[in-house]
N, C-alpha and C positions, 0 to 999 in steps of 0.2 A: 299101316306102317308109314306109309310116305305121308301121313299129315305129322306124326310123332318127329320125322326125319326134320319135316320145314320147323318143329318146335326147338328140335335142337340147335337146327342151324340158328333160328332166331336169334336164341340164347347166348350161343357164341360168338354171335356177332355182336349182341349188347355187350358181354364181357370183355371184347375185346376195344371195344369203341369207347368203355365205360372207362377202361386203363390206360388205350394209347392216348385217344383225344380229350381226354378230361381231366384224370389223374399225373400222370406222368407230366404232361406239360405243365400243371400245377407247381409241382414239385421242383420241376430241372429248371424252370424259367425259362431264360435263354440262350440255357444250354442244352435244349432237349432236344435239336436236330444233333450234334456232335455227340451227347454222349447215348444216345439212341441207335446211331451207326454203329459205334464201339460196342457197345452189349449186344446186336445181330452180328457181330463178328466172335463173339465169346458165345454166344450162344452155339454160333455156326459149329465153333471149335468143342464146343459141350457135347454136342450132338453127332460129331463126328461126319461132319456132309463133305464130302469132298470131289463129289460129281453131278451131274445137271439132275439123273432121277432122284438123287436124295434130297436135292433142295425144293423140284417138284415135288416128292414123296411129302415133305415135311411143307411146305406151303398149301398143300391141300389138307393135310390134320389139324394145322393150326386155322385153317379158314379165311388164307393171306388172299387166295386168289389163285389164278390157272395161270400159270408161269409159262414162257416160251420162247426158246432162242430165235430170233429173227434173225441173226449175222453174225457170224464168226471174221473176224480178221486177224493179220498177225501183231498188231498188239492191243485187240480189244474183242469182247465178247457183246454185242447186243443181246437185251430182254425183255418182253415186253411182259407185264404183270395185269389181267382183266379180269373180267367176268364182275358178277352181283356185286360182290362183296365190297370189290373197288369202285363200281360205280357208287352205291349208297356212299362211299366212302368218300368220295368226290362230290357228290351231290350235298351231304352234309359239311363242305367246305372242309372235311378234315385232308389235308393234301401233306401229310405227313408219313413217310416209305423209308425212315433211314434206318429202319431196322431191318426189312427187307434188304435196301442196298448194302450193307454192313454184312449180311447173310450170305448174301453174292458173292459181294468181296472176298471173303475169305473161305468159302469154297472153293470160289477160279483159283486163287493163291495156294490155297493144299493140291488141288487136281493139276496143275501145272508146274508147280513148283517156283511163281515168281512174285514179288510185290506187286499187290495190287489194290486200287483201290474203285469206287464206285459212283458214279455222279447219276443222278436222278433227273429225269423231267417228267412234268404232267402235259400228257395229251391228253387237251382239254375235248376238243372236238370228236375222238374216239373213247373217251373216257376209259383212257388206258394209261401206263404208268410206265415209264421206258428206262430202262436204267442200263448204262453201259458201263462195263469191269474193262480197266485202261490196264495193263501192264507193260513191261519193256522185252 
């Protein structure tokens, strides 16, 4: 069963690597960080997440990676996004998350009720993905 399990993960990791980092940026040009945020913001709202387990809940089905709040402030949420999935992800130069941060966004914005939005950095040296939701 757990060699069946790494088949699947495989798979879904090609599937997904095969549409963010190859297809979609094909497509959007240079507009594929903007409008990549905006579709995990519609997604978010698709999906109905509007608290930190449902966006971990849905970031480990989708195969995003192991989500985690490192800091709460009063007007910003830090999150640090890791594990396999991001490193290959990083390691293959693919350094593209505005779908995740777009995801964030607009879950912190339903579960609190305020505008918000999402800025992304890559920690290169942790091969981890930080993304802080700002609101007022």
């Amino acid at each position: 069963m757990q060699k069946n399990n790494k088949h699947i993960n495989e798979h879904v990791y090609f599937i997904n690597q095969l549409y963010r980092d190859f297809l979609l940026p094909t497509i959007l040009g240079d507009d594929d960080a903007t409008i990549l945020y905006w579709a995990g913001k519609r997604i978010s709202r698709h999906y109905d997440l509007s608290s930190f387990d449902d966006i971990v809940s849905f970031f480990n089905t989708a195969e995003f990676g192991t989500l985690t709040k490192v800091k709460e402030r009063r007007t910003s949420i830090t999150f640090e996004l890791s594990g396999q999935t991001v490193t290959d992800r990083l390691n293959s130069d693919s350094r593209e998350f505005s779908i995740e941060g777009g995801m964030i966004a607009e879950a912190v914005q339903k579960g609190i009720g305020k505008a918000t939005e999402s800025e992304i950095t890559i920690l290169d040296k942790e091969k981890k993905v930080q993304i802080v939701a700002r609101f007022d």
